[in-house]
C-alpha positions in Angstrom: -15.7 -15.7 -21.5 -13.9 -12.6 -21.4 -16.0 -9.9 -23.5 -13.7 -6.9 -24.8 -16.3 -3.8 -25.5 -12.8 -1.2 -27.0 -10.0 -3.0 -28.2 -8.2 0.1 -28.5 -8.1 0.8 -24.5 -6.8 -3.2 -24.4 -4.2 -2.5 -26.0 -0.7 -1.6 -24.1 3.5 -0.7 -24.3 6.5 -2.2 -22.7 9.5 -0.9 -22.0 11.6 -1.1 -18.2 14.7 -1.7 -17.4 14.7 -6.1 -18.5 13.0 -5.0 -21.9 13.4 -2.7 -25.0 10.2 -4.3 -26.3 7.5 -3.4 -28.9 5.0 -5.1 -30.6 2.3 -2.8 -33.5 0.1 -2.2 -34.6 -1.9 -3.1 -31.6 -5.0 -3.9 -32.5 -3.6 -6.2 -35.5 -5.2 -7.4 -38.0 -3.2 -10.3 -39.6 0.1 -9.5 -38.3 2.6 -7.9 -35.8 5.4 -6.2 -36.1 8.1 -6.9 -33.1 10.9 -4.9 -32.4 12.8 -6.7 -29.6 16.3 -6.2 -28.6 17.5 -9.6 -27.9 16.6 -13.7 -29.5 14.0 -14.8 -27.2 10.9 -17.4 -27.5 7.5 -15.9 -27.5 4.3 -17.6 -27.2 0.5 -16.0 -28.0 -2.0 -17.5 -25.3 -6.1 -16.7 -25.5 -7.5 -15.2 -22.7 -8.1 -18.9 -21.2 -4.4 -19.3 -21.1 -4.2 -21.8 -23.9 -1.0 -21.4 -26.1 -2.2 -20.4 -29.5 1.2 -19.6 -31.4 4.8 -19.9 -30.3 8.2 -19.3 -31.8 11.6 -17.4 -31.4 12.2 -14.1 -31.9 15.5 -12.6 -33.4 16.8 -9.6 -32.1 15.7 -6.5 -34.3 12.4 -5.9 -36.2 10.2 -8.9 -37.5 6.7 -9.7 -38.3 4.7 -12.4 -37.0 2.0 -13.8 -38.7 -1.3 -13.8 -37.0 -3.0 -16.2 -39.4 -5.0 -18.8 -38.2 -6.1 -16.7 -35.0 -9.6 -15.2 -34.2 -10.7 -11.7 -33.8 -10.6 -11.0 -30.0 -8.0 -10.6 -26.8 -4.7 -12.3 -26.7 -1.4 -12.1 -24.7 1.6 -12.1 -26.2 4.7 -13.4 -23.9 8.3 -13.6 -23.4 10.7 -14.1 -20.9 11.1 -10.3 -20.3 7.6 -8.9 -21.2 4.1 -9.3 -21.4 1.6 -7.4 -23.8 -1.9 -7.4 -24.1 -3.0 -8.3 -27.8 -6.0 -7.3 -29.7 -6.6 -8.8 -33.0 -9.8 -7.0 -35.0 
């Protein structure tokens, strides 16, 4: 069991040159907002690796619902970026 004492230093940014990517707040509580500039799939794993959520992304700004999920550490995946998720 992975044991996260400040969710505010797991929390992280991605943008390089495969990815315009950005995902807030971060920690969530609830939702996420995801501003992405292309239609990808996305999946939310634990910290086990066990897919908790997955769906597609449009390109543009959209929330995902975080309902359902616990508070703790999460990674949020695409095929272009990876992000470290706290939900409080």
């Amino acid at each position: 069991m992975i044991v996260v004492e400040d969710l505010h230093e797991f929390v992280s940014h991605v943008s390089d040159a495969k990815s315009s990517f950005d995902v807030y707040p971060n920690p969530a509580n609830g939702y996420i907002h995801v501003v992405n500039i292309r239609t990808e799939e996305f999946q939310i794993t634990d910290m086990q690796g066990n897919m908790v959520k997955k769906g597609t992304l449009e390109a543009g700004k959209q929330t995902v619902s975080l309902s359902g999920l616990c508070k703790g550490a999460y990674i949020f995946i695409t095929p272009t970026a990876t992000i470290r998720l706290a939900i409080e």
